[in-house]
N, C-alpha and C positions, 0 to 999 in steps of 0.2 A: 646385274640382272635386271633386265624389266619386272615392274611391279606388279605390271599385270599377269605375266607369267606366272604357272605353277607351279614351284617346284617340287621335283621328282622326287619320288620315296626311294631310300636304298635299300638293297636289294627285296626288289617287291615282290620277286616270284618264289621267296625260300617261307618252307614251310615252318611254323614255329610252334603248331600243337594245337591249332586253333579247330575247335571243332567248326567244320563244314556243311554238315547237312544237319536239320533236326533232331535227329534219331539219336546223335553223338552224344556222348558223355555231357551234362551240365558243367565238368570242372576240366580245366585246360590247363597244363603246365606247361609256365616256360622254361624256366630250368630253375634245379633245385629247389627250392620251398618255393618260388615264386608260385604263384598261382591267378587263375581267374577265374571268377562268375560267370555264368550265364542266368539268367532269373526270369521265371512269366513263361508265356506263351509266344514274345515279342522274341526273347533269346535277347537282351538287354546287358551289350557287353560292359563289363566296369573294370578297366584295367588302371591300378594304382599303383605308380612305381615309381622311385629315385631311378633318372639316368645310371646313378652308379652301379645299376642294378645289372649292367649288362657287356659283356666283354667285346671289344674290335677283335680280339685276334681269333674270335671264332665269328659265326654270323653275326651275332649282337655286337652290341656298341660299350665300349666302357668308358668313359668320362674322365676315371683320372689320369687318361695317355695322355688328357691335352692340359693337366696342370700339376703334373709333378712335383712334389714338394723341393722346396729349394734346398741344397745345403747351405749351411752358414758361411756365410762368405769372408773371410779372414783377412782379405787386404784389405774389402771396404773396410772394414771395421776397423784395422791399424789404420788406415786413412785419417777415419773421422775420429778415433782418438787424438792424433796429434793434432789434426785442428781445431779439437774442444780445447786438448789443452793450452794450447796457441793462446787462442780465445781466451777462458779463463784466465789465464797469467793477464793478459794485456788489457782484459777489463779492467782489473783489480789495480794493472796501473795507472788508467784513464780514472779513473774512480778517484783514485790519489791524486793524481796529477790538477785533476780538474778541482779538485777540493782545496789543493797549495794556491793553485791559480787563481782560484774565486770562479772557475769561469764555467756557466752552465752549459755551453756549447756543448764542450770536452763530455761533462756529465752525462750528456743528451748522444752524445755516441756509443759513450760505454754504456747506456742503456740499448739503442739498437746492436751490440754487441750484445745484449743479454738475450735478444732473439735469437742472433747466429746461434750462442750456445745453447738456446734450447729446443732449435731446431737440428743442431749436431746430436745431442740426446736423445731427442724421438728419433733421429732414422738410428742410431744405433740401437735404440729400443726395439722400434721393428724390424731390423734386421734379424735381431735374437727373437723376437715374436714370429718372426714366418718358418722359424727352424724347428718351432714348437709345436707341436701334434694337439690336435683336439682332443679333449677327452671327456666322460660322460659328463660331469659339473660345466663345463664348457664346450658346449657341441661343436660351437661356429669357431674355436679356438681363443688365443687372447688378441688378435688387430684390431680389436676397438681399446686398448688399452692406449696404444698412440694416440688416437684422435682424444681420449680424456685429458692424456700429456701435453699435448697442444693445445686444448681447450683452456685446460689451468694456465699454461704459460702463457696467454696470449690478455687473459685476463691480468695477469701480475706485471705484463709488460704495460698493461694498460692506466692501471696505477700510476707505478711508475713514471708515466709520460704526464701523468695528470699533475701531479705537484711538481715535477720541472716547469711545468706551463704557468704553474699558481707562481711560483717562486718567480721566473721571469716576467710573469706581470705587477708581482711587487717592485720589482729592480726598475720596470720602466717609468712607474707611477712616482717611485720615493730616489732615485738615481743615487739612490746610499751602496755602491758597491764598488773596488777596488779589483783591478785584475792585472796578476803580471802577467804580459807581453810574450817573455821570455819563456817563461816554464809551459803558457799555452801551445808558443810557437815549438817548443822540442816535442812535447808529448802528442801534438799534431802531427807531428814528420813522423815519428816514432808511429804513431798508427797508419799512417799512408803505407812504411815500409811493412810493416806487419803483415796488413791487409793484401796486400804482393805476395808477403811468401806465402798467406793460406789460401790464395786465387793458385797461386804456382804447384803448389801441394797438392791440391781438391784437385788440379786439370789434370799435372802428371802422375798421380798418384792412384787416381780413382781407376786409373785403364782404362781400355776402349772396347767395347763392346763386337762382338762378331757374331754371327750363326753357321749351323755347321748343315751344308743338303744333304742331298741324298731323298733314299728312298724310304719307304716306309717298315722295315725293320721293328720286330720289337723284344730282341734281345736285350741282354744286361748290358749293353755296348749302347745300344740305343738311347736307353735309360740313363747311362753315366751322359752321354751328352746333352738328354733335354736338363739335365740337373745343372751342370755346365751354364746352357742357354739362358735358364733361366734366374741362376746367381748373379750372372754376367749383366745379364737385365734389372736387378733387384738393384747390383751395385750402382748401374748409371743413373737409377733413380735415384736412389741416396745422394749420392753425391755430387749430381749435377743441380740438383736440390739446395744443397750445401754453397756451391762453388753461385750461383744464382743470390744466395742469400751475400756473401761476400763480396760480390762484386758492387749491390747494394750498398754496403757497408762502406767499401771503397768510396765511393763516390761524397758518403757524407763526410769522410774523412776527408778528404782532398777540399770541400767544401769547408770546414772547423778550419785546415790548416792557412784557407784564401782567406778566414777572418781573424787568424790570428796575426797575418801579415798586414792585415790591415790597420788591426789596433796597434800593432809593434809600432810601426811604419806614421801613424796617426793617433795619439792617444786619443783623440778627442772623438773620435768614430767607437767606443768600449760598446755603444748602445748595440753595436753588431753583433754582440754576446747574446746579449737576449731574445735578438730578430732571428738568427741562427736556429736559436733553442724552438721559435715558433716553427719554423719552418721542417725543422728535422721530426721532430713530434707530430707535424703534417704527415712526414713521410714515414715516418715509425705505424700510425695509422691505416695509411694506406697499403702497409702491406701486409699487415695482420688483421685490416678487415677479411680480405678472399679465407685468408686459413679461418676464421670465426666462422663464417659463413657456413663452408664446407664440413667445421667439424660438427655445426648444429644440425646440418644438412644429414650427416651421418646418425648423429643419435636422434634424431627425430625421422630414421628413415623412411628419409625423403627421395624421392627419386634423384640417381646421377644424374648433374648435367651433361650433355653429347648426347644421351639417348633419347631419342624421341618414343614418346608412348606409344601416337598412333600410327607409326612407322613400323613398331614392332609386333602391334595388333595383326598388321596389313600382310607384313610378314609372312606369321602363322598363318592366316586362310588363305596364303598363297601356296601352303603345300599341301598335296596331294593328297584327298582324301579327308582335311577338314571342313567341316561343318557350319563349328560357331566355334567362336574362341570366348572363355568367360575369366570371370575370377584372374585377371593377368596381377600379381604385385611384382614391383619391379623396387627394390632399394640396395642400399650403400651399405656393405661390412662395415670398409675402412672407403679412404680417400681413393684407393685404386682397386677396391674389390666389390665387384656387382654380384647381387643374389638375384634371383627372378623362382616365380611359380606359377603355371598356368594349370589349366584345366580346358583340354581340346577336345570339341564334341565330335567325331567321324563316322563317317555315311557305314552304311551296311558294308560288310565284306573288304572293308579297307583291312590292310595289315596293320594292328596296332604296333608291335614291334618295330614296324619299316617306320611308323611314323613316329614314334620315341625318337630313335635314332637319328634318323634325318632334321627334329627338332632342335635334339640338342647340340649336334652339328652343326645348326645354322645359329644357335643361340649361340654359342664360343666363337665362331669363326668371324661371325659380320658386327656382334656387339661386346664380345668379348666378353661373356657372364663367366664370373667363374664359377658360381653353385647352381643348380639349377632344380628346381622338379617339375614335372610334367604328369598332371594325371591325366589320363586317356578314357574316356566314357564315350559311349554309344549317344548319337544325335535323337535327340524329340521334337518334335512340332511343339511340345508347349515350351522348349526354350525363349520360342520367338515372344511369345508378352510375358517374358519371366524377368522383372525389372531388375531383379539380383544379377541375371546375365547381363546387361548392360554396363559397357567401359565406362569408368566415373568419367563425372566430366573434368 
């Protein structure tokens, strides 16, 4: 859609109770308890309402068609058990291995192996967290519970990498350390092969995602499918998440196994142990800077990255019957859930209903919000030097 263009209110010519002329009643129902003001002499409409507030399958619009809660999805979740406990077991033996060995390499993998597993936890955590219903102690539900899981573990992996780093700075400075060849070289291979079967497992395992068309239905048939759609979707994120994380993995392992060959093959290169241990702890770093980032991004909600503010501003006074857009907050539930809340000022005689609707249709559709509120008030001249209505900078 051109920017410049405005987009059209849906269905702008159904009546919804709004009084029309003066004369009419001060209170206007839109259905059931909802209600609206009229105030003054000005007729000063103030329409406050959650999207949820309104049904598609009659004139209004209702919000939760376009995000149906998921069920629990039962093969990720057998998925990412066997490759925690993959994981698990084959730390516990790099851990040992690396410890008969002497060799901090091995050590420095079985720690990037304690990322994999605690990124297999968190999505198995949220998997069970998006099955879970909000309730009044928890309005937004529990998915900031992952980004806490991640937040700790990202911190204890960071540990972790920090006295591997100390310890291979002692070994380069004092060359007091011993490493057998052999036990590095098996428990190398042994995690190359490992790291195969949970790449093989995460691909064939997790399924492949499909949608199903059709028309706009909104039977219990319909329902079973967007639940479907959208387990189906929840699982590829887990686990392609997962399979991303391992293939990672792969790579240092294949990396540890080219230095055990080396010192095997060359005793006098052993210094490769510790060069190893720097470089892998480079990358152990770099890939739990993004998730740090993202999960502070979240508790300090902050706006998602991909959305643009003033994109989404320009948006709104692009449809039909807005004014001034004020008050926009736009932040992060979790890693992949957006909230947003506006407040849209509309010219006289606009239909507010048409523009609720047509709002939060274009907020799901183009930026993918999944909560949303929208209050709807009547425009005034003193908006324009109301400093408070100005988008922060």
């Amino acid at each position: 859609m051109n920017s410049n263009e405005r987009t059209p209110l849906l269905h702008p010519t159904t009546s919804y109770g709004l009084p029309t002329s003066p004369d009419d009643e001060d209170t206007a129902t839109f259905s059931g308890e909802k209600t609206s003001t009229l105030s003054g002499p000005t007729k000063t409409l103030l329409v406050e309402a959650h999207s949820n507030d309104f049904s598609e399958n009659s004139d209004l619009y209702h919000c939760h068609d376009d995000r149906i809660m998921s069920a629990f999805d039962y093969k990720a979740r057998r998925t990412l058990i066997l490759a925690s406990m993959l994981c698990l077991l084959f730390m516990l033996a790099e851990i040992v291995g690396g410890l008969w060995a002497g060799s901090l390499a091995i050590i420095t993998d079985a720690a990037h192996l304690l990322t994999d597993f605690a990124s297999f936890l968190i999505s198995l955590f949220s998997l069970y967290m998006a099955s879970r219903p909000a309730s009044q102690r928890m309005s937004f539900g529990w998915h900031r519970a992952e980004v806490i899981g991640a937040f700790l573990s990202v911190l204890l992996i960071w540990v972790v990498t920090g006295i591997l780093v100390y310890i291979a700075i002692q070994r380069i400075i004092t060359k007091e350390y011993e490493i057998d060849a052999v036990i590095m070289l098996v428990t190398a291979g042994v995690g190359v092969a490992v790291n195969i079967i949970m790449g093989l497992l995460l691909h064939f395992g997790g399924g492949h995602g499909h949608s199903h068309g059709g028309g706009s239905s909104h039977s219990h048939a319909s329902h079973a499918h967007s639940d479907d759609s959208n387990s189906q979707r929840q699982r590829n994120i887990n686990v392609r998440a997962a399979l991303i994380h391992v293939i990672g993995d792969l790579v240092q392992s294949i990396g540890v196994f080219i230095a055990a060959l080396l010192i095997y093959f060359m005793p006098g290169w052993a210094i490769a142990d510790p060069i190893c241990t720097f470089i892998f702890s480079i990358l152990v770093l770099i890939t739990t800077v993004a998730i740090m980032r993202d999960a502070l991004n979240v508790l300090m909600e902050g706006k998602p990255r991909g959305i643009d503010f003033g994109e989404v501003i320009k948006s709104l006074h692009n449809i039909e019957g807005v004014r001034k857009v004020h008050d926009l907050r736009i932040w992060s539930l979790t890693m992949d859930k957006v909230a947003l809340s506006v407040h849209l000022a509309i010219a006289p005689e606009t239909n507010a209903q048409a523009v609720l609707r047509t709002t939060t249709a274009m907020l799901r559709k183009r930026y993918g919000v999944h909560e949303c509120t929208v209050q709807i008030e009547s425009y005034s001249d003193s908006m324009i030097a109301c400093g408070q209505c100005e988008p922060p900078l």
